[in-house]
C-alpha positions as CSV (number, residue, x, y, z in Angstrom):
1,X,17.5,-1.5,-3.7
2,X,14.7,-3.5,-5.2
3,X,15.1,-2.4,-8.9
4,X,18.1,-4.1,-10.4
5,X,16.8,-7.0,-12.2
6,X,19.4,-9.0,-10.2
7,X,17.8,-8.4,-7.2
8,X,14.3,-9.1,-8.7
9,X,15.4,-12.0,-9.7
10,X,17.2,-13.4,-6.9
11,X,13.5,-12.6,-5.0
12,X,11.7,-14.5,-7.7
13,X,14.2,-17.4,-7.4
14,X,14.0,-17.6,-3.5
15,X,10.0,-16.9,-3.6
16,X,9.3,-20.9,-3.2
17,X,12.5,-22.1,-1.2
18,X,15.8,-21.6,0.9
19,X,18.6,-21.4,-1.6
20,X,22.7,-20.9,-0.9
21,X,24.9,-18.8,-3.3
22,X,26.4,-21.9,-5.6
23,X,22.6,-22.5,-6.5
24,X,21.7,-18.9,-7.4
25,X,25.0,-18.4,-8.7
26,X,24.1,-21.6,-11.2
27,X,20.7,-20.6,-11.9
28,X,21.2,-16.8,-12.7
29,X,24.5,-17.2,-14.7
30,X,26.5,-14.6,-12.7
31,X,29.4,-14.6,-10.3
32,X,29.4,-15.4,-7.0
33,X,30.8,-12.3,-6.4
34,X,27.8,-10.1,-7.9
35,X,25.0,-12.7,-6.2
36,X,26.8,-12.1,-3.2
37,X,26.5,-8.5,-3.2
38,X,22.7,-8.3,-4.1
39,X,22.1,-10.7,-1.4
40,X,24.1,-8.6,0.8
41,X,22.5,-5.4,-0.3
42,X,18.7,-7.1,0.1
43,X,19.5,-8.3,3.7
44,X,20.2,-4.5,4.7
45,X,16.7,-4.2,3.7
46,X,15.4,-7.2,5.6
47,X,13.6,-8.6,1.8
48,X,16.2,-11.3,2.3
49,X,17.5,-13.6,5.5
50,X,20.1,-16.1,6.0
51,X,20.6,-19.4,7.6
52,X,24.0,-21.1,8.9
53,X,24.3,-24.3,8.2
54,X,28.2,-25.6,9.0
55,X,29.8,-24.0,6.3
56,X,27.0,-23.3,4.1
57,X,24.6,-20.2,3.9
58,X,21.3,-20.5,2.9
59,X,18.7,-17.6,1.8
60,X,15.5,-16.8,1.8
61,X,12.5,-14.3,1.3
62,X,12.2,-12.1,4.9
63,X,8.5,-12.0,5.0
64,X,5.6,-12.8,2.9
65,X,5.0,-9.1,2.1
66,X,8.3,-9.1,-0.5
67,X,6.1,-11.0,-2.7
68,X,3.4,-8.2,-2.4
69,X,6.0,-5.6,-2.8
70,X,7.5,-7.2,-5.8
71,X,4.2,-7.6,-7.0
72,X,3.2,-3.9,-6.4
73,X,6.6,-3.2,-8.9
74,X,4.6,-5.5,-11.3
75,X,1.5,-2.8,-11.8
76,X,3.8,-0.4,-12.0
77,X,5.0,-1.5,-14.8
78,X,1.6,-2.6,-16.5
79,X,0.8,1.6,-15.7
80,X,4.2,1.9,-18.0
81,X,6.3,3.6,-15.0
82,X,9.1,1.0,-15.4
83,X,11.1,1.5,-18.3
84,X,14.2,-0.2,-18.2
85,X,14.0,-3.0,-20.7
86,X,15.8,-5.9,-18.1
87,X,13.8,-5.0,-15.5
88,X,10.5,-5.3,-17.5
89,X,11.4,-8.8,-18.8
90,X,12.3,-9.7,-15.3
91,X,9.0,-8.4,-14.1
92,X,7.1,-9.8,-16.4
93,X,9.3,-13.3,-15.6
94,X,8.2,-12.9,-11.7
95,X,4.3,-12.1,-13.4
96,X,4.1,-15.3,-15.1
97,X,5.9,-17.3,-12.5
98,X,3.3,-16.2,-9.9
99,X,0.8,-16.2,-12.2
100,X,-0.3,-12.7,-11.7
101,X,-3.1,-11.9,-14.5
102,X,-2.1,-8.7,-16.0
């Protein structure tokens, strides 16, 4: 679920607040339609929850431990087990936005 740079992304964006889908939408350059169904595929997983707010909707990271997870994906790919070229850059996006010291 986790390894579509989407996804990663989407975690990295929500990683310092609550977001709704026009804002991630905006910030990722996608459609609604495809940030929709990453969100929709990381809440399955619990990595992502959801707030009503009248008719908005507004995510965020389920528990503290995504960022460890996500973080755990970045040594994999420092130990060159990650090879797909989007996901690396998006990895190494999350790296330096957390400033993880490789």
């Amino acid at each position: 679920t986790i390894a579509h740079p989407d996804r990663l992304r989407l975690l990295g964006l929500l990683q310092g607040e609550e977001m709704d889908v026009t804002h991630l939408q905006q910030a990722m350059g996608v459609s609604q339609s495809a940030v929709s169904q990453h969100l929709k595929l990381l809440k399955l997983q619990k990595l992502v929850l959801e707030r009503r707010a009248g008719q908005h909707v507004y995510y965020r990271i389920g528990s503290p431990r995504v960022k460890d997870f996500v973080l755990s994906a970045i040594q994999l790919q420092m130990f060159d087990l990650v090879s797909d070229p989007e996901t690396l850059t998006v990895l190494n996006e999350l790296q330096s936005l957390w400033g993880v010291v490789g």
